[in-house]
N, C-alpha and C positions, 0 to 999 in steps of 0.2 A: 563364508560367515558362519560361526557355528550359534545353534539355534539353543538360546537358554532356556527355553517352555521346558522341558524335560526336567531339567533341574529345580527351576523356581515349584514344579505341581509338586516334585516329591515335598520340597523344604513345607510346602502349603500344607500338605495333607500332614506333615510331623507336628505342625505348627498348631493346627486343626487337634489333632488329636490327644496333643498335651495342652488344648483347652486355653490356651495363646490366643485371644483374639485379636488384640491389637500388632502381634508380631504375623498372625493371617493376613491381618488387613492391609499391611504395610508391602507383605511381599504379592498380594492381591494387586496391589497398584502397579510394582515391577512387573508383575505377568500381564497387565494390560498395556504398559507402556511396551512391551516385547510381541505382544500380538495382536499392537496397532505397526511396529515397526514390520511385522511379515504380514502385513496387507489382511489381514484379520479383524476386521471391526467389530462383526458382532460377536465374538470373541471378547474381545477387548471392552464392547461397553460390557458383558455378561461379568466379564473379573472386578470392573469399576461397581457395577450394582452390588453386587457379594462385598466389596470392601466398604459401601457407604453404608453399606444394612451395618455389617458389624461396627463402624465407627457410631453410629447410632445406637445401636445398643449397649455401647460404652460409654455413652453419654460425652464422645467426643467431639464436640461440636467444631472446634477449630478447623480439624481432620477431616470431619465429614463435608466441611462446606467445599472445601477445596478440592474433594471428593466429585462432589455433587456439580461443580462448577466446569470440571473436566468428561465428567457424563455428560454435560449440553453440550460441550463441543463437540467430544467425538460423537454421539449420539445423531449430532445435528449433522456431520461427515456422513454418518453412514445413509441417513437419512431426512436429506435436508426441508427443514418444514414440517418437521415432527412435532407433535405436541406434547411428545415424553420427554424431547429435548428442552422444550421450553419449560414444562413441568420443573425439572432439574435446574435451569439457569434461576427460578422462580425460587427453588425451594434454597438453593446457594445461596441469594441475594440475602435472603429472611435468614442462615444460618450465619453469615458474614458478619451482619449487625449485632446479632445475637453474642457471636463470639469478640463483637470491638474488631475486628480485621479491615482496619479503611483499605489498606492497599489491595486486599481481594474484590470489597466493595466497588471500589473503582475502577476496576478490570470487569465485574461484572455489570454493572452502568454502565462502562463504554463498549461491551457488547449489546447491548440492549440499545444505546444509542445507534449505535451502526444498522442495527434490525429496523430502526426508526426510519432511518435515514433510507434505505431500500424500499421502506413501504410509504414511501414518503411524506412522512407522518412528521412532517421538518419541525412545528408545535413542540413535541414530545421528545423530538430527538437534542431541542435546543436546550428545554429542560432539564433534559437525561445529563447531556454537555457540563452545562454549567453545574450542576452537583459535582460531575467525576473533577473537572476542576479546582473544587473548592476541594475537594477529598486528594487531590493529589500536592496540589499546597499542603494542608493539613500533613501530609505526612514527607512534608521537604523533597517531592518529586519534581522539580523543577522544566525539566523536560521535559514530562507529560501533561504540567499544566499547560504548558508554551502550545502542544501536540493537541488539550483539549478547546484551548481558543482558538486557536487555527481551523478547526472542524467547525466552532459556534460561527465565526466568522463566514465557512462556506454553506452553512446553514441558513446564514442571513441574507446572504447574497441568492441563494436558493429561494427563499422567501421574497424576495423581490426587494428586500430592506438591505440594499446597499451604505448606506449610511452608518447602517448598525454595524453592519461588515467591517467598514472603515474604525469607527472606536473601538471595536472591541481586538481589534488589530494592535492599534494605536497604543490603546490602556497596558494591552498586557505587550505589549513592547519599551512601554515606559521603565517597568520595575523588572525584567525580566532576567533570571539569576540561570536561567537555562544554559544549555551549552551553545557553542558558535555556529556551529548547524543548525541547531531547530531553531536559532536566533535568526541565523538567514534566508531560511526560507520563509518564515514570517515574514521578513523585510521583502523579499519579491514577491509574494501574495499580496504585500501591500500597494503594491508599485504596479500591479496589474491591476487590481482595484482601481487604482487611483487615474490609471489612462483609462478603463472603462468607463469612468463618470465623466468625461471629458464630453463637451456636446459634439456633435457629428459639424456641425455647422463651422464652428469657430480651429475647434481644437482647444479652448480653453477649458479651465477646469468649471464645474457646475457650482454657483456659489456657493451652494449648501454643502459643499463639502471643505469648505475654506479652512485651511490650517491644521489639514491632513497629512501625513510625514508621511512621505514618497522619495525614496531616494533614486537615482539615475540607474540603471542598467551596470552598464562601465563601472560605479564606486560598488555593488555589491561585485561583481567578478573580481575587482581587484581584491576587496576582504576575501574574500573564498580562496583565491591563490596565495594570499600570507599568510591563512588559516589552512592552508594544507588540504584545505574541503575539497578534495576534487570532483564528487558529489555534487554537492553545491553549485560548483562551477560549472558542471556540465550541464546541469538546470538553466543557469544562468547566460548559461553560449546558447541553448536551445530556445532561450527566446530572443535574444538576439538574431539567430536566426531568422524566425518568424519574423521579426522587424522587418529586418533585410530583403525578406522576399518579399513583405508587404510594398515595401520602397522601389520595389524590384532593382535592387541590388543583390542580384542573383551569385554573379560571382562570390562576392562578402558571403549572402547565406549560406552559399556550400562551406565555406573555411569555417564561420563557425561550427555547424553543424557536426563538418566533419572532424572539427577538437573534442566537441561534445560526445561522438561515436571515438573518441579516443581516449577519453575518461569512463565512457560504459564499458569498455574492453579491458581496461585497468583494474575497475575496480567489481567487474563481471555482474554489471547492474541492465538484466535483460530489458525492464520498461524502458529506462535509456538510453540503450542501445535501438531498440525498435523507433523510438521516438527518432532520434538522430539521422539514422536508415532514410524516414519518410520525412524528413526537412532536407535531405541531399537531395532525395530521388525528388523533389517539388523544384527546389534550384536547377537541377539538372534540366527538366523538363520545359522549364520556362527558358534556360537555354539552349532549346532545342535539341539535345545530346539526347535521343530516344535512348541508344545502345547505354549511354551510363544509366542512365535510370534502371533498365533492368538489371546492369553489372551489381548495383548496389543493393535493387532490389533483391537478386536469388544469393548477394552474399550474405543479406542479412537474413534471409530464411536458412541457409547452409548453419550460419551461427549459434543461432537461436536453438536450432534442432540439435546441433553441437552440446550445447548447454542445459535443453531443459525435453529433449525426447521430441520427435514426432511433429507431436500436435502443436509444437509451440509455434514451428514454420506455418501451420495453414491462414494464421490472417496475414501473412505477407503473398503467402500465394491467390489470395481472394484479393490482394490490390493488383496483381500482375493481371488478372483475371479480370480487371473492371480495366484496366492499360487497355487489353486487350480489344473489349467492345470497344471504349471510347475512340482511340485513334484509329479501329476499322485494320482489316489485313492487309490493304493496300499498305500502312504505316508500320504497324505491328511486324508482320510478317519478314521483311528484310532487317526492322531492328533484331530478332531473335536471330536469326542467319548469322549476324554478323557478330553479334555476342556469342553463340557455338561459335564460328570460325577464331576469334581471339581467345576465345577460353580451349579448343583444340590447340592452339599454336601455341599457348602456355605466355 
């Protein structure tokens, strides 16, 4: 990979010299996004500051905000829970408005949301929500409205206000102009909702949630497969699953699960892939197949490390590792035997 820093400091310093500020600043931005890309941060936020000083003194505020927006993040990478990070997401927000930019504004609301949401500040992060939503309406983002009720929704459900969950599900699935994805996971967010409110006692629905839109398992898998969402669909087998295995229809939960670790491989989506992984190894184990459980187990840590380095395997090795107390060596100890013996004999 050849290393552009070289290049971009000469153009900087021509650029610099013939008194070029905003042609500096622009290629300021290029030298941070290249010595964020060679593991360089504080590099990278030092080229981002020198580019937002000079869009500020050019009274470019458009520039600067987006500037100042991309200083909190990397900023916040390099140093997460910084207060110069948040200085910058701060001073973004107030240049965003300043410059009319709704679509920047709502990128920086729903980072700030999300910050809420961590500190679990659910109050603040609902309010944060419902702005960026109205702000993504506002500028015909349809899919990020759909993305920001869906968040207000587990916001509410976070607050203990499932009901509110439910409408605001509902509402914005009434008029929703979003795509067939963010449309369907809505619809299964609803459909878990909706079995959660159900009393423990009966199985029926809780009256106060009466004439709530919940549709069946089975009618969204079948949309997702005509919509080509295999995404979706893999979402969709993976609760299935969990049904399965709650019914203890163990066999049923591994087929789907293991459709669902056939669509994460497809479409190289490591969460559901992992997710997948630990709804076989649960089937497996409830039927008694210790050795599959690990086979699936160390495939999916092989996987994983496959795709994403190293570290991505150790929480599958920290379940093999809780396998290991739980069933004792007496148990443990000949499944791992016998899983080397089949994986030597190929």
């Amino acid at each position: 990979m050849n290393d552009p820093r070289p290049d971009l400091r000469t153009r900087i310093a021509a650029e610099h010299a013939a008194l070029n500020a905003l042609g500096e600043a622009k290629l300021l931005v290029d030298l941070a996004t290249a010595e964020t890309a060679m593991h360089d941060l504080p590099a990278g936020v030092a080229a981002l500051e020198r580019a937002a000083g000079l869009y500020a003194l050019a009274g470019r505020t458009a520039e600067e905000s987006k500037v100042r927006y991309g200083l909190s993040l990397l900023s916040w990478k390099h140093r997460p829970g910084s207060t110069t990070a948040l200085k910058h997401l701060e001073d973004a927000e107030a240049l965003a408005r300043r410059a009319g930019d709704l679509a920047l504004l709502a990128r920086v609301l729903d980072r700030k949301a999300g910050m809420a949401m961590a500190a679990q500040a659910y109050p603040e992060a609902a309010r944060l929500l419902n702005d960026v939503a109205a702000l993504r309406e506002s500028i015909g983002d349809a899919d990020g409205r759909l993305d920001a009720i869906r968040r207000m929704a587990s916001v509410a459900s976070l607050m203990g206000e499932p009901k509110r969950a439910f409408e605001l599900l509902s509402e914005g699935l009434v008029d929703a102009a979003a795509g067939p994805a963010d449309v369907l996971r809505a619809r299964l967010e609803l459909n878990l909702l909706a079995r959660s409110a159900r009393t423990a006692q009966t199985g029926e629905l809780d009256p106060k949630f009466a004439g709530v839109r919940a549709e069946p398992l089975g009618v969204l898998l079948a949309d997702a497969l005509a919509a080509g969402d295999r995404s979706g669909a893999g979402y969709v087998r993976l609760q299935m699953a969990a049904d399965a295995n709650l019914a203890k229809r163990h066999d049923e939960a591994a087929s789907y699960a293991e459709s669902a670790r056939q669509d994460a491989l497809e479409l190289t989506d490591p969460m559901l892939y992992l997710l997948a992984c630990l709804s076989i190894a649960e089937a497996r184990e409830k039927l008694d197949d210790r050795v599959g459980v690990l086979t699936i187990l160390f495939t999916c840590r092989a996987t994983l490390q496959d795709l994403l380095g190293e570290a991505a395997g150790r929480p599958v090795l920290g379940v093999v590792e809780s396998l290991e107390k739980r069933w004792g060596p007496a148990v443990f100890d000949p499944a791992l035997a016998e899983y080397r013996r089949r994986v030597a004999a190929g």
